[in-house]
N, C-alpha and C positions, 0 to 999 in steps of 0.2 A: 118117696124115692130116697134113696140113703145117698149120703156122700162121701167120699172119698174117706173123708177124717173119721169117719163112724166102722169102716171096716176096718176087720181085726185081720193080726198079723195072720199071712197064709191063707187071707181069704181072697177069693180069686171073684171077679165081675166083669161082666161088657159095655164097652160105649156102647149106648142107643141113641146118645142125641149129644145137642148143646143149647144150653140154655142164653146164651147173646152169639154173637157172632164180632167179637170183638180181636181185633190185633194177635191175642196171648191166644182164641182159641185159635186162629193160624199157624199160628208156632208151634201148639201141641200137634194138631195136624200132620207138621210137616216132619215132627217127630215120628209118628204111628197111630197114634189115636184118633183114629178117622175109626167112623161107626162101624159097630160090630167086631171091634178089635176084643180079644178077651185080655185082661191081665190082674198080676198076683200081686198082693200086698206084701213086700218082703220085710221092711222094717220102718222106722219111724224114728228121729232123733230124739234125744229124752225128753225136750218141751213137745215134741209131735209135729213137728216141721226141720227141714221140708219131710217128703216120704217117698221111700225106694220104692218103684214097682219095678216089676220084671214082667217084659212083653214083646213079641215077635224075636224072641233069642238075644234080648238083652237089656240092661238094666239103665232106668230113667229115674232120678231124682226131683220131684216137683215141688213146688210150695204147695202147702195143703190145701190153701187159702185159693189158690188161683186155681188151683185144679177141678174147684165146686164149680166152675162153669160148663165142667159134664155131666150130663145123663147117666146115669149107669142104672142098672140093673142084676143085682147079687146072685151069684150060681148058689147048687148046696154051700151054705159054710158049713166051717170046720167047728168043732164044742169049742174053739179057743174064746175070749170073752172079748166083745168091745171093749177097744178105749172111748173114755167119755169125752166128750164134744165141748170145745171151750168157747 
């Protein structure tokens, strides 16, 4: 399963899951990202943290790092290239 840090810009995926059920995944939760939410990889800061997504009409900033505690599962991507995974 790919994570967060591995999708490339403009590629869009769905929560299916979470992998603990810790504090921070509550907080993303109570953001949007409760299962089966789709959303888009908009941009990344130039070390790759945090990362903009865009979902349910509008724009969430997360540490890249924290945001591996979802499941996701990748729609078509786009030919854009991954970034590499540090």
């Amino acid at each position: 399963m790919p994570s967060i840090q591995q999708l490339a810009m403009g590629e869009t995926a769905t929560v299916i899951g979470f992998r603990d059920e810790s504090a921070y995944v509550e907080r993303l939760k109570s953001l949007g990202l409760v299962r089966g939410t789709r959303f888009q990889v908009l941009r990344a800061a130039p070390l790759g943290d945090p990362i903009e997504l865009r979902l349910r009409g509008f724009r969430l900033a997360i540490r890249a790092r924290e945001a591996d505690c979802l499941i996701i599962e990748t729609e078509a991507s786009s030919s854009a290239p991954r970034r590499p995974t540090s």
